[in-house]
N, C-alpha and C positions, 0 to 999 in steps of 0.2 A: 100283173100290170093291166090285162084286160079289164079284171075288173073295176081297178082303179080309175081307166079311161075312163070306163060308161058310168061310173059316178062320178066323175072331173065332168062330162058329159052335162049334165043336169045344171049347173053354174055357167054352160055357155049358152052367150045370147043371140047367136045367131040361129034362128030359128034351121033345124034341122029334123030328120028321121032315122033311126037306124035299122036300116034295111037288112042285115045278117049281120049268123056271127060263124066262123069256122073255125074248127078242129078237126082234126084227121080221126077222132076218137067221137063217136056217135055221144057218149052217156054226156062228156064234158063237154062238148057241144051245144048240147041238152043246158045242162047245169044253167053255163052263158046267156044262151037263149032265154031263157028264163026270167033272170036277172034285167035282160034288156028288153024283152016282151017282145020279141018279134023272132024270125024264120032262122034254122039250123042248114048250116053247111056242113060237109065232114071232106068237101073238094074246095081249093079257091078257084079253082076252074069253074067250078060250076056257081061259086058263089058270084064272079066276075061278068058271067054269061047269064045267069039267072035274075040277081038283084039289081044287076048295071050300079053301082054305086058310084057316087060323084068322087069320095073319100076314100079311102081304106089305111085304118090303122095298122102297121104289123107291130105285131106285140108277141113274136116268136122269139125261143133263147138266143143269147147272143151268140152271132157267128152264122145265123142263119137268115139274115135278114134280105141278104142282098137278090134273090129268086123271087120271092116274095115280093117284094118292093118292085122289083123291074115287071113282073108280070102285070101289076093292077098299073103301072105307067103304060105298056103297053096296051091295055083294056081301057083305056081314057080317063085314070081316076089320080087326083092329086094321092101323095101320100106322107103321113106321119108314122116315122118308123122311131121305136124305142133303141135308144144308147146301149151300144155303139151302134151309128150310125150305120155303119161296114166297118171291115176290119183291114178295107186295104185299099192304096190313094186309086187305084186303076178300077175296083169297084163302085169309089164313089164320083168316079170322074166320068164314068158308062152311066150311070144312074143319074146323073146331074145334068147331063149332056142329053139323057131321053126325056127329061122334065122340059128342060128349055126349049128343044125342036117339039115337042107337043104340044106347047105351052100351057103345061102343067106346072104344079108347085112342090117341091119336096119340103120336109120339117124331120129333125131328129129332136128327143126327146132330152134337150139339154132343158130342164125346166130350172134351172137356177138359176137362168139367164133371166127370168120373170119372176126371181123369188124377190118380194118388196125389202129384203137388204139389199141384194144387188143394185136393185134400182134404185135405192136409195144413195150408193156409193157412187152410183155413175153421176148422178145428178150434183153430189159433192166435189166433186173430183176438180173444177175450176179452183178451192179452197186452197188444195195440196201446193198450186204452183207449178214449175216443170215437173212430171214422175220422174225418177229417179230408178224406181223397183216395184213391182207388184211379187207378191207373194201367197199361193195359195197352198195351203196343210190341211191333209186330210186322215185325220187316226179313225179307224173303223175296226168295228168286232164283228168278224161275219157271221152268223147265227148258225149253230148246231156245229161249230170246226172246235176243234181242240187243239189252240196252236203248236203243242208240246207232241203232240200224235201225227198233227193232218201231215200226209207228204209234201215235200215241196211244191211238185209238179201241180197239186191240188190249190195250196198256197198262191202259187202264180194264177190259176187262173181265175180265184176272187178276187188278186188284187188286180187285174186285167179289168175284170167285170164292174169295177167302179170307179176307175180311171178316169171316164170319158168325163163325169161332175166336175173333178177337180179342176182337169186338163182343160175344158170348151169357157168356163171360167173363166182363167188365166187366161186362155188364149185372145179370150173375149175383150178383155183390161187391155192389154197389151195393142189390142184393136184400137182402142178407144183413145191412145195417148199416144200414138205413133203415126206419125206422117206416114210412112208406109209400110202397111201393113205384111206387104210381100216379103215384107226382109226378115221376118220373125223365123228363126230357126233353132235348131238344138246345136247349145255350146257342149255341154257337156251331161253325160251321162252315168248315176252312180246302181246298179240294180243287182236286187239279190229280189230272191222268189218271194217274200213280205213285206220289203223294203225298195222303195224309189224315190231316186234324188234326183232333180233336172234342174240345169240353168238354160235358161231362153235369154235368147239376144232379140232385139230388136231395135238395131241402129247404136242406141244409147242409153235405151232403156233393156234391164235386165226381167226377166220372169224367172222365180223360185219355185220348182215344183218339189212337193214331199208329201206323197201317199204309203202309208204303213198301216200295218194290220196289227204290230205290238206294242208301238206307241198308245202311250195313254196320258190322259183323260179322250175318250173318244169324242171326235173333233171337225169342224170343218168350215174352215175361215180364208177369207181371203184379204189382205191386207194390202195397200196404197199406201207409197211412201215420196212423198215430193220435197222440195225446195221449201215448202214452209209446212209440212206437217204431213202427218200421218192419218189415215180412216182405217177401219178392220171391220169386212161385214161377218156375220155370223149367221152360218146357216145355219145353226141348231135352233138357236132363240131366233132367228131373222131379226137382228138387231146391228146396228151401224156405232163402235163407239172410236172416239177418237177426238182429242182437244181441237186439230185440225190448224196447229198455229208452233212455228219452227222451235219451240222448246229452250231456246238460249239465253231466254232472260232468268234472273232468278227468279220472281214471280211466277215465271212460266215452269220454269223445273221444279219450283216446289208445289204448283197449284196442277199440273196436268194429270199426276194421280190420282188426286181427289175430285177432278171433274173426271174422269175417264170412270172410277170407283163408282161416283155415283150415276153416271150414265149406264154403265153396265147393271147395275142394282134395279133402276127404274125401267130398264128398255128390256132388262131378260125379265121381269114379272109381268110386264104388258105384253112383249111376246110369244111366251108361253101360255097367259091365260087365251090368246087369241087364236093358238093352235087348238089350243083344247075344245073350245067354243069351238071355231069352225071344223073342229075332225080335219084336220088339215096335213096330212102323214108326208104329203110332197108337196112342199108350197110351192106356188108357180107353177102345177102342174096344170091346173085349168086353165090359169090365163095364159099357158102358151098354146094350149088347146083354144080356146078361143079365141084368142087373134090371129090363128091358123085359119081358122075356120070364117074370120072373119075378112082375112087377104082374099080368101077363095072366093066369098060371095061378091064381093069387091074386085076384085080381078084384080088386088093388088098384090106386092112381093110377099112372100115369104118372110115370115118376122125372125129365121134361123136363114141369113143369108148364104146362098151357093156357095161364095168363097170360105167364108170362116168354114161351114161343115167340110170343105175341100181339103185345108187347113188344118183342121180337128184330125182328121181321119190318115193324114201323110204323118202328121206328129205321132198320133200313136202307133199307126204301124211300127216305125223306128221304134217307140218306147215297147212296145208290147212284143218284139223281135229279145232285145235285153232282158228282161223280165223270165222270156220265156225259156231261154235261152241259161238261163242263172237255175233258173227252175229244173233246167235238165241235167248241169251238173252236178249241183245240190243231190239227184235224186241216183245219178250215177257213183259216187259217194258212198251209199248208203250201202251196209251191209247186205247183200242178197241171203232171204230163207233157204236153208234147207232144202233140194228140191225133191217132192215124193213121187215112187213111182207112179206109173202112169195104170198101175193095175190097184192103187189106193184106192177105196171107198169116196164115194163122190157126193160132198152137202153139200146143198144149194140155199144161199142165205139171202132173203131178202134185208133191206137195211142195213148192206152191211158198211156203208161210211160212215155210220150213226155214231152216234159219243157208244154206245151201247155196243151196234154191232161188230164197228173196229176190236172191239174186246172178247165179241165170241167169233170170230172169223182167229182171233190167236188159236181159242181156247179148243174148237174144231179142229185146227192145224196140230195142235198137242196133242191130239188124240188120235192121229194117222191120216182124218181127213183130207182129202182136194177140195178147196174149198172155191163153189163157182158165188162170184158175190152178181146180186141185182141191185140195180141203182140208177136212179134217173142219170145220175151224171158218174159214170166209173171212176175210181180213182188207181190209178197204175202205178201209184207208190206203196199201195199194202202189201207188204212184202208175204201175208202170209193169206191171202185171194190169189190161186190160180191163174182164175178166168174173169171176163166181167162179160155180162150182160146190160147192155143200157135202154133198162125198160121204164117204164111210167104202168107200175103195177094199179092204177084205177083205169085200165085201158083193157081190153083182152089179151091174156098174157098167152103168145104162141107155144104149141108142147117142147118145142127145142130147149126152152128156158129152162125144163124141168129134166130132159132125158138122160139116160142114165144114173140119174139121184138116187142114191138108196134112203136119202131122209130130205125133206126140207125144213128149213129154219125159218120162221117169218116172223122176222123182227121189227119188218118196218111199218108205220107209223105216224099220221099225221101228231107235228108236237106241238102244232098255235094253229091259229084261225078258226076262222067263223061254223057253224054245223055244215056247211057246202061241203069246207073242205074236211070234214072230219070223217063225211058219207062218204065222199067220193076217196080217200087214200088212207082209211081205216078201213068202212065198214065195205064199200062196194073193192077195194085191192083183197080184203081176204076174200071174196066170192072167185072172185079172178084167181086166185094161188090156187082154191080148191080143185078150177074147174081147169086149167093147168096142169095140176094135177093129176087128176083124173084122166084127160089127155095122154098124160104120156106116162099111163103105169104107175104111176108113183103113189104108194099108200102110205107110208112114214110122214106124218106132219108133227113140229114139236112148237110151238104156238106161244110166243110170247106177249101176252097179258100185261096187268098192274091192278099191284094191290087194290087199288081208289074202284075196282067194280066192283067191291063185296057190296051187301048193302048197307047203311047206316045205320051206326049199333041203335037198340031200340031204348037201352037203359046204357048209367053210365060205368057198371062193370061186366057189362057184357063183352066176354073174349070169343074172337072171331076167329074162325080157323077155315078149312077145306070146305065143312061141309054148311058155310053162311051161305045162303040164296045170293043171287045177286041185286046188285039196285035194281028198283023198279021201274017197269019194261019203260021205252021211251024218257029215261030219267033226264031230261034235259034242264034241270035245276042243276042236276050237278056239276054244268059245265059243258061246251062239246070235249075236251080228251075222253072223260069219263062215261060221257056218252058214247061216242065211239068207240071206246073199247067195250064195252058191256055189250054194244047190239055185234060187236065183232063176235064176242065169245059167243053166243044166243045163236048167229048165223053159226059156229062151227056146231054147236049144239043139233042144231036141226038140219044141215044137210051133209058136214061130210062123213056121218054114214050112209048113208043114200047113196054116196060114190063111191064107197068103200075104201075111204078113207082113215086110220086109226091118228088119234091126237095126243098129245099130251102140252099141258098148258102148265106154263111158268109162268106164277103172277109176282113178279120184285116189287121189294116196297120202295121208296126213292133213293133211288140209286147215287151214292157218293162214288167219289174219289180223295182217299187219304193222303195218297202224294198230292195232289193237288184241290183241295179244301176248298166246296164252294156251297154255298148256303142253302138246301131244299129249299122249296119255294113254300111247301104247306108247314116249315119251319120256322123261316120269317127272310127276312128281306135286308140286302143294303141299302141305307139311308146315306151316306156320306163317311167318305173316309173306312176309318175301322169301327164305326158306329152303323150298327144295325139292330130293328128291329123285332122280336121274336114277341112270336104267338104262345099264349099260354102262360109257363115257367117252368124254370130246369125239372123241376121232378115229375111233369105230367109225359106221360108214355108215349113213344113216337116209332115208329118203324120204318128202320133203314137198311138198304145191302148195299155192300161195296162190292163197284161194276166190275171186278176181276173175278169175284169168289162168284156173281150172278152168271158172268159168264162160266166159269168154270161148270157151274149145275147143269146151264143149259148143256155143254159139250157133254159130260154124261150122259144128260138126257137121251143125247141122239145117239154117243155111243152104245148105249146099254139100254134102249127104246124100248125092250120087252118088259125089261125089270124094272121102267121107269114108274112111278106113281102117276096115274090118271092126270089130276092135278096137286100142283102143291103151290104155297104161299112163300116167297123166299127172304125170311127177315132173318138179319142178323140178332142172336138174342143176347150177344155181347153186350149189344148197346140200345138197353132197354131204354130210356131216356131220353130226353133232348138234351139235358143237363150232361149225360155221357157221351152224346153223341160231340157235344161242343168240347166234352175233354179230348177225346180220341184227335179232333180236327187241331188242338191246341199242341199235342205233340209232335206232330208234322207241321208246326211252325207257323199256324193261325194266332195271330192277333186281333181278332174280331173283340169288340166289345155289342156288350147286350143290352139293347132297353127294351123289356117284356112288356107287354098289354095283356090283356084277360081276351080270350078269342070273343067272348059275345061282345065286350067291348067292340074290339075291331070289326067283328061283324056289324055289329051296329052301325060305325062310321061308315065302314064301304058300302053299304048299304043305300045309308044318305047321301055319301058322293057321287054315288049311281043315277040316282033319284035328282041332283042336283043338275048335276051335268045334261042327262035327259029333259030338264025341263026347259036350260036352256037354249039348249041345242033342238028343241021340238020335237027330240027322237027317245020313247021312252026305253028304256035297257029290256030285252028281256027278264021275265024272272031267276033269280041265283038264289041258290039254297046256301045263303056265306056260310052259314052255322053249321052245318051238315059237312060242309066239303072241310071245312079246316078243324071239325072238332077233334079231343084226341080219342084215340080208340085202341084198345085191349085187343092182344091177339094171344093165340095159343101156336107159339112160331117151331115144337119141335120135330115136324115133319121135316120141315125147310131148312132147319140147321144141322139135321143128319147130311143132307144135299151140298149144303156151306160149309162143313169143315175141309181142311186144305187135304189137297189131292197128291197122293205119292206116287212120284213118279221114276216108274222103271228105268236104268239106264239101258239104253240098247248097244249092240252090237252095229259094228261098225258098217255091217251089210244088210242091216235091218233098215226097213223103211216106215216102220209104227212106231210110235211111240203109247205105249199104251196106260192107261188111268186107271188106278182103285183108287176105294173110295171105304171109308169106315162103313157097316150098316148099308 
């Protein structure tokens, strides 16, 4: 979100400077600084004494905002703090209460209050007639969770983490159509740890809240229901549709679908093209920053008024209390693992929330391990992680994280964003495990990879195996993932034996799940519905593992580290095909349908949409290698499928605490 600011930053016209940027962590720090072209803090004490800033954004994770925030009011600087505001009404009534005797300005970061649907609805809203009900739904897929896995307790706290949009919203409406705003309260309460229902009173008008994490189509609208009609803005497309007129005539109930139909059709293609054009990922997030920025030059109010954030912040306490509370039963529920002695062999697995590491944190556990997992955010529902460490591996990782390890697992991984983020929590996090490492004794590392750094085949039957080179050095055509894992592997190459460190590298090819069927990405793509499109055609050669049998290798790995292979490639060679791989997914109950393109083809188009977009937008893409990253490619996979076949496991004795794995070969 920092960085989001100081590009929201650049569209406000209030003329400004920005004086620092702070992280507790020197390198990211750095990174920031960079980005905004001016001075590194790694203290806000010293950023507050040093810079004196008029402003200060806090854009720390949620629940840490409230120190933060009160310090730089303290220090005489207005402040805009990112959603949630605080998490509790006595914090933001201390905070509110230090802005106004200073007279300073607070702002949270409800920017949908400024996304131009909203504003559009508010400005309609005379049309409606008395309200009656507002209504705001929010379905969301939080990225990298696998709802069928993630624990409750984990569950509760994404859906916490995007509450505050839906909620400040609603609460916002209900502002807006009620004489008195005071009386808005919680009638009623429905919460499980991925699911929340609320009805809001306010005198005579009602608020509907409904935030879900498994509802679908992902979603996020808020709708206005009066005496003669209905609006619905849509924060996805930022578009306003609705007849706006009481629907009782027949005229009216036979023509309101067909103006609504075609409103939706015209207002979601103008909206969409208008995000793409302006790179717009949080609409409203600049012009709340900007008319922030421009109360403060002005010495005028705050455009997220004291009361409603007062407001905001007592509603969710109550809702986020349920929630979490659902979240704890749900987790108390749940069968508890196996508990292993405390004289068990001890792995230490970075990534292990990951769709990936959740699977070798079992597979570790199966094979007698204590498994200590690292993670920026723990999760205390993996019944088969120990311990948690809650570290930010692109930071210096202290030796405790590693002591007593007889192996570590480093699984984690940036999986999107830009080359910052690929440097900073691919390739500068494995430097930090190494020197970690090194730190605290520990020589066992088992190194998880991916196929996509071999290099690109030179011809088109060229079979790749162990011993292909990797892409070429700085390959940043490829992509940043593929970048950063190539210069990850490259850095373990050259310095941890220097530390005396021994490796072994698992490179999976894209990794499925057959219970739960979902489409590689260098595969092809959902387009709508059970319609997707795929690259190439069924009989061109594709390499896939499925994430249980990947995990499994890896747990060998670490169990039997001496007799492990250097490196291996881990394709399954069941499913030589894309053509198989879509059978295998259609037995486990995929209905996907397929419309194929020729990859140069497709390369071709993205190519040009790249090139399009870029020129409208004034900002030309980096170069991408399309043809390279998505062509198909020939492996020689039976190293990795001695690795992949299924593992037999011993029963133990009732006073045993190993469970121990062979493996064929």
């Amino acid at each position: 979100m920092a960085r989001l600011h100081l590009h929201a930053l650049r569209r406000v016209r209030t003329p400004h400077i920005v004086v620092g940027v702070c992280d507790t962590q020197e390198g990211a720090a750095h990174a920031l600084a960079s980005v905004a072209g001016t001075a590194t803090f790694t203290s806000l004490v010293d950023l507050l004494r040093e810079a004196k800033p008029d402003l200060v954004h806090v854009c720390t994770p949620a629940g840490t905002h409230f120190h933060p925030a009160r310090a730089a009011l303290e220090a005489g600087a207005h402040v805009y703090v990112e959603k949630p505001f605080v998490e509790a009404e006595r914090e933001a009534r201390e905070l509110l209460d230090l802005a106004r005797a200073r007279g300073l300005l607070a702002c949270a970061g409800h920017q949908q209050l400024r996304d131009p649907a909203f504003l559009r609805l508010l400005r309609r809203l005379p049309e409606l007639g008395t309200v009656v009900r507002v209504d705001s739904d929010f379905a969301f897929h939080p990225s990298g969770v696998n709802l069928s896995t993630a624990g409750p307790r984990a569950l509760a706290a994404r859906l916490l983490d995007i509450l505050p949009h839906p909620l400040s919203t609603l609460i916002a409406a209900l502002e807006e159509v009620t004489a008195d705003p005071g009386s808005i309260e919680v009638a009623a309460v429905v919460a499980e740890h991925a699911d929340l229902h609320v009805v809001l009173r306010a005198n005579d008008t009602y608020g509907r809240l409904s935030v879900s994490l498994r509802a679908r189509p992902v979603g996020s609208t808020l709708a206005v229901a009066g005496t003669g009609g209905t609006l619905t803005a849509d924060f996805l497309r930022t578009t306003v549709v609705g007849a706006a007129n009481p629907g009782t005539s027949p005229v009216e109930k036979a023509g309101n679908p067909l103006v609504e139909a075609w409103q939706m059709g015209t207002r979601t293609v103008s909206g969409v093209a208008r995000r793409l054009l302006t790179g717009g990922d949080y609409p409203g997030l600049a012009e709340l920053i900007g008319e922030f920025y421009g109360a403060v030059a002005a010495s005028g109010p705050s455009p997220v008024a004291p009361d409603h954030l007062r407001r905001v912040v007592t509603i969710y306490e109550e809702l986020a209390a349920n929630v979490r509370g659902a979240g704890e039963r749900a987790a108390v529920q749940r069968q508890a693992p196996r508990a292993l002695s405390p004289a068990a062999p001890l792995a230490v697995l970075t990534g292990a929330r990951g769709f990936f590491g959740r699977e070798i944190s079992r597979a570790l556990a199966l094979g007698g391990f204590r498994v200590r997992g690292i993670n920026r955010s723990p999760d205390p529902d993996d019944r088969h992680v120990s311990e948690w460490c809650g570290l930010d591996l692109s930071r210096a990782v202290p030796p405790e994280a590693f002591s007593g390890a007889a192996v570590v697992v480093h699984a984690a991984a940036a999986q999107d964003g830009g080359y910052e983020g690929h440097q900073r929590n691919t390739i500068d996090a494995t430097r930090n495990v190494l020197l970690g490492m090194k730190a605290a004794g520990v020589s066992h590392l088992v190194y998880v990879s991916s196929l996509s750094v071999l290099r690109p085949p030179r011809t088109p039957w060229e079979r790749q195996d162990e011993r292909t080179p990797l892409a070429p050095c700085d390959a940043r055509e490829l992509g940043p993932y593929v970048w950063g894992k190539t210069e990850a592997e490259r850095l373990l190459a050259a310095e941890a034996p220097a530390l005396g460190i021994e490796t072994r590298i698992l490179r999976p090819a894209a990794l499925i799940d057959r219970n739960h069927p979902e489409m590689p990405g260098l595969l092809g793509k959902r387009l709508f519905g059970r319609w997707h499109l795929g690259l190439g055609r069924p009989a061109l050669p594709f390499a896939v593992c499925d994430v249980d049998q990947a995990a499994d290798a890896v747990g060998w790995c670490a169990t039997h580290f001496d007799d492990a292979p250097p490196v291996v490639n881990l394709i399954d060679d069941a499913l030589p095909t894309r053509g198989r791989v879509l059978a295998a997914f259609r037995v486990h109950q995929w209905r996907g349908r397929m419309v194929w393109i020729p990859i140069s083809l497709f390369a071709l188009l993205f190519a040009a949409a790249r090139l399009v977009v870029g020129l409208a937008t004034l900002r030309l893409p980096p170069r991408l290698a399309v043809w390279s990253i998505f062509r198909a490619r020939r492996y020689d996979a039976s190293l990795g499928a001695r690795l992949l076949r299924p593992p037999t496991i011993e029963s133990s004795a009732p006073d045993r605490q190993h469970v121990p794995v062979s493996r064929a070969g």
